[in-house]
C-alpha positions as CSV (number, residue, x, y, z in Angstrom):
1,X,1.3,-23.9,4.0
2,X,-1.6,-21.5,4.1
3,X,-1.4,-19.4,7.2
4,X,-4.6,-17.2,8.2
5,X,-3.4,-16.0,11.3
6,X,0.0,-14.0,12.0
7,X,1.4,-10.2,13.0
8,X,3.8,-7.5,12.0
9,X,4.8,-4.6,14.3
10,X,1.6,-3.0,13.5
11,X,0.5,-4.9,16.1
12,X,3.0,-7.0,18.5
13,X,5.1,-9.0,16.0
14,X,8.4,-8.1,15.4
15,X,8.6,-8.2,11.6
16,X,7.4,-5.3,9.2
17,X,5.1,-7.0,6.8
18,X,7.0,-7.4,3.8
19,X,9.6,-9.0,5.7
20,X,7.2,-11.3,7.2
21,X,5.7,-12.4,4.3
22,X,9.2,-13.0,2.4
23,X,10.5,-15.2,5.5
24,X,7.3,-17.0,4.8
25,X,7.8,-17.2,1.2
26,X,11.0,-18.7,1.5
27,X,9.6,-21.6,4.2
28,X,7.2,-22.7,1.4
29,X,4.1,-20.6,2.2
30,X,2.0,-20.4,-0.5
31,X,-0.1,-17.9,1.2
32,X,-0.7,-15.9,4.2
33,X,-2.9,-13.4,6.2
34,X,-1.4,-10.2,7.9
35,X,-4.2,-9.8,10.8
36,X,-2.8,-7.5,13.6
37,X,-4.5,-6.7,16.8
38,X,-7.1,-4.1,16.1
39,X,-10.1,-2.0,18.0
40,X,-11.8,1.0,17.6
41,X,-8.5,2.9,18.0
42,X,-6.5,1.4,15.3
43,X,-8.6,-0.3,12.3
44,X,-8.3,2.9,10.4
45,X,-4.6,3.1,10.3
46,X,-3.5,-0.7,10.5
47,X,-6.1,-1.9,7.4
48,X,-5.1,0.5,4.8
49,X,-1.9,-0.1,5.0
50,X,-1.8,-3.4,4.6
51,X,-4.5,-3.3,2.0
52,X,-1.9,-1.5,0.3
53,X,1.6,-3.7,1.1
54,X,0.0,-7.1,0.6
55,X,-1.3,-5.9,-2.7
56,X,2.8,-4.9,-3.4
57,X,3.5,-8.3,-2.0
58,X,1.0,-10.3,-4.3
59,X,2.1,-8.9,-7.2
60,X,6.2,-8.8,-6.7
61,X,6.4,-12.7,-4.8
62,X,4.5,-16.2,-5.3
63,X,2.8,-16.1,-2.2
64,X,-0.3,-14.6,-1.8
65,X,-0.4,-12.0,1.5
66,X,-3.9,-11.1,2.2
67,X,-4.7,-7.8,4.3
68,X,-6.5,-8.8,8.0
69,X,-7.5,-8.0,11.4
70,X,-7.6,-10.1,14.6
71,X,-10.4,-8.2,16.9
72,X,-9.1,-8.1,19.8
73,X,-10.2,-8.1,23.6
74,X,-13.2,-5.6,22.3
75,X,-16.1,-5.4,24.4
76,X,-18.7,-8.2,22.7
77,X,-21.6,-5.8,21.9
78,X,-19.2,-3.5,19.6
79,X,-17.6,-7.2,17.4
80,X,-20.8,-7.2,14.9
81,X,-20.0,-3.7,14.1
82,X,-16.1,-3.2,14.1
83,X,-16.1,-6.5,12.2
84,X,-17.9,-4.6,9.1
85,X,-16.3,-2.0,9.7
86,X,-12.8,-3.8,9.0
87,X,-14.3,-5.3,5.9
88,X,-15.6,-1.6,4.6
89,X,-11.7,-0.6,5.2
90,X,-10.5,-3.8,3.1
91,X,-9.6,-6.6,5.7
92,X,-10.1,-10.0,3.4
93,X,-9.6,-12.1,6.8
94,X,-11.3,-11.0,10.0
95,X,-10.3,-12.9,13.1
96,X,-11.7,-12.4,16.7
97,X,-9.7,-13.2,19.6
98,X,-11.1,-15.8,21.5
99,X,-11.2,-16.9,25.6
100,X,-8.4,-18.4,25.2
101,X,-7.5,-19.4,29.0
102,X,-4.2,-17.0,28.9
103,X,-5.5,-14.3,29.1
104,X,-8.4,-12.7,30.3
105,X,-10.9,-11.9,27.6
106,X,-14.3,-11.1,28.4
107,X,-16.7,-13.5,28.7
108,X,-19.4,-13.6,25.8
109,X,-16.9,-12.8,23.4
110,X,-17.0,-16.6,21.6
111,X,-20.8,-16.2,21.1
112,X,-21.0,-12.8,19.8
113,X,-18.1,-12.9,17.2
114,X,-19.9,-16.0,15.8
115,X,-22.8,-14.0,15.2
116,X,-20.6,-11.2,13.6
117,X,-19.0,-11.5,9.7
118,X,-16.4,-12.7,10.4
119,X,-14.1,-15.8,9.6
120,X,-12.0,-17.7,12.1
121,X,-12.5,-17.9,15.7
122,X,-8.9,-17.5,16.7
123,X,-8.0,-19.6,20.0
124,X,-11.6,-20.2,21.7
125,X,-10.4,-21.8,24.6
126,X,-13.5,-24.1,26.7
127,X,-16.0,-22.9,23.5
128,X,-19.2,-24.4,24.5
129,X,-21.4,-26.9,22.1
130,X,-24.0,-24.2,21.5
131,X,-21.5,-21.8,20.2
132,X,-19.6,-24.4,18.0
133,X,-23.3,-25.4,16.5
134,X,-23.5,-21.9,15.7
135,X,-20.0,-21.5,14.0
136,X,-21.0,-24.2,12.0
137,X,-24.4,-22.5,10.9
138,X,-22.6,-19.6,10.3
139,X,-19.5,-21.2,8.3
140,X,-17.4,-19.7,10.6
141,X,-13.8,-21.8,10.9
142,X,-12.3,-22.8,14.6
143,X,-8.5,-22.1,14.9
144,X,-6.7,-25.2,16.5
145,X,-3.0,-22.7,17.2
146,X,0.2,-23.3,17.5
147,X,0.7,-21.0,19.6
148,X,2.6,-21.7,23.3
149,X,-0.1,-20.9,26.1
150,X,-3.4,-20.4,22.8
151,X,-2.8,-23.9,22.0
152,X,-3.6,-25.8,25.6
153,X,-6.6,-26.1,24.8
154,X,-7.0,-27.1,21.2
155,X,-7.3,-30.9,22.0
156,X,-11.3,-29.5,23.2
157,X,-11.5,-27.6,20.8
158,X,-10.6,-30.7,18.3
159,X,-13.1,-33.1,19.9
160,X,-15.6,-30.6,20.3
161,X,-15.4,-29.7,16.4
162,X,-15.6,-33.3,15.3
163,X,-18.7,-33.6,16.9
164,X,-20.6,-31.2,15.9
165,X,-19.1,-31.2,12.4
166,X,-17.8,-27.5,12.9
167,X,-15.2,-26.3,10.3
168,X,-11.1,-26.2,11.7
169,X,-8.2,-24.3,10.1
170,X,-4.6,-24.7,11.9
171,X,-2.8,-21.7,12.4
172,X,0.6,-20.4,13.5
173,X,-0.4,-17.1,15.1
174,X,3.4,-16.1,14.2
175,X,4.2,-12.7,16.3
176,X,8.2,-13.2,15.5
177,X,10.3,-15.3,12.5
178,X,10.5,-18.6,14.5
179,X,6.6,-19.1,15.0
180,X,6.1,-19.5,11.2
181,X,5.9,-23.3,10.6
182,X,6.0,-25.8,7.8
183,X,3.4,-27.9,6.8
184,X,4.9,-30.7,8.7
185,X,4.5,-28.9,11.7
186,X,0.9,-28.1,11.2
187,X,0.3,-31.6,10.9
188,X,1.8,-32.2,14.1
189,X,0.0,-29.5,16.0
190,X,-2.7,-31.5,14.3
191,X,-2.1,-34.7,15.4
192,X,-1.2,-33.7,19.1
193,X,-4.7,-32.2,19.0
194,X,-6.5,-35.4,18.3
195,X,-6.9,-35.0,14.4
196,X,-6.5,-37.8,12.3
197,X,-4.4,-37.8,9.2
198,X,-7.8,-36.8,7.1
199,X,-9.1,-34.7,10.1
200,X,-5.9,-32.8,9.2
201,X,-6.4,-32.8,5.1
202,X,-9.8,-31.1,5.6
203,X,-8.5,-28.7,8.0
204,X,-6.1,-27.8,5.4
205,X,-8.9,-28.3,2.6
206,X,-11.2,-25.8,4.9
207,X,-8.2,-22.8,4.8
208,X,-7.6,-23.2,1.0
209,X,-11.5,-22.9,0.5
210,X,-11.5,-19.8,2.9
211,X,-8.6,-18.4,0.5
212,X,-10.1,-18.5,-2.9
213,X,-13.0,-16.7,-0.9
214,X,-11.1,-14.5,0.0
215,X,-9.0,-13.8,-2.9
């Protein structure tokens, strides 16, 4: 399992991220992404530090924990630039918070962080076709999540990836020890979303390509 998308109490997860990344370790992982919530208030203290840990991580355990950020409910004009701002401090993965329709983030949000460099689109609720052309233009990957409330909408977000030919990765978005899953369960957050068994291997294909980028 590669898993882009997960916290530790830097943000709102309950694990410290060395902890977090040995519980994945031991459910098979072979990678993972530490990407807390960040804004203009926090990037400086939550990337370091995991720039740091995951490098201690990497080098002690066989998975592979790669420092993040998940932008989150920032005002859209500021995503562009706190976006290379988290990868001047390190990030490898940069996530934006989508309108997911839980919670409310500001509208605009989809479009401008698929103008920004970032790479997965975490959760973007009713994205419309123009902004999925765009993430496609811009190689930016859609999360379908398996996260309770994130995930109601993923079914659009499947049908609306296959067709435009826009790039999915499936995420946990693990805040706690019990939202990490296994492989088996991505496929089934898959398959509940629509995918097809080889809609599924090339959402898996598109997160191992993002993590040798990333690497």
């Amino acid at each position: 399992m590669i898993d882009l998308h997960t916290h530790s109490l830097f943000s709102d997860g309950e694990l410290v991220p060395s902890e977090l990344a040995r519980r994945a370790d031991e459910k098979g992982y072979r990678a993972i992404a530490i990407t807390d919530h960040g804004d203009s208030s926090n990037l400086e203290i939550i990337i370091p530090n995991m720039v740091k840990v995951c490098k201690d991580i990497s080098a002690e355990w066989s998975i592979k924990a790669l420092p993040g950020i998940e932008l989150t409910h920032v005002p859209p004009s500021l995503i562009g630039r706190l976006a290379e701002e988290a990868r001047n401090l390190g990030a490898k993965i940069v996530i934006v918070h989508g309108e997911t329709i839980v919670e409310p983030v500001c509208g605009n949000t989809n479009s401008a962080a698929l103008d920004a460099d970032i790479d997965i689109l975490a959760h973007p609720g009713f994205i419309t076709e123009e902004e999925v052309v765009k993430a496609k233009k811009n190689g930016i990957c859609l999360e379908i999540s398996a996260r309770k409330g994130h995930s109601l909408t993923n079914g659009y977000v499947a049908s609306m990836a296959r067709k435009t030919g826009a790039k999915l990765v499936i995420n946990s978005d693990a805040h706690a020890p019990g939202d990490l899953i296994s492989r088996e369960m991505a496929r089934k957050v898959a398959m509940g979303a629509g995918l097809t068994k080889d809609e599924f291997e090339k959402a898996v294909k598109n997160s191992e390509e993002l993590l040798k980028k990333r690497l």
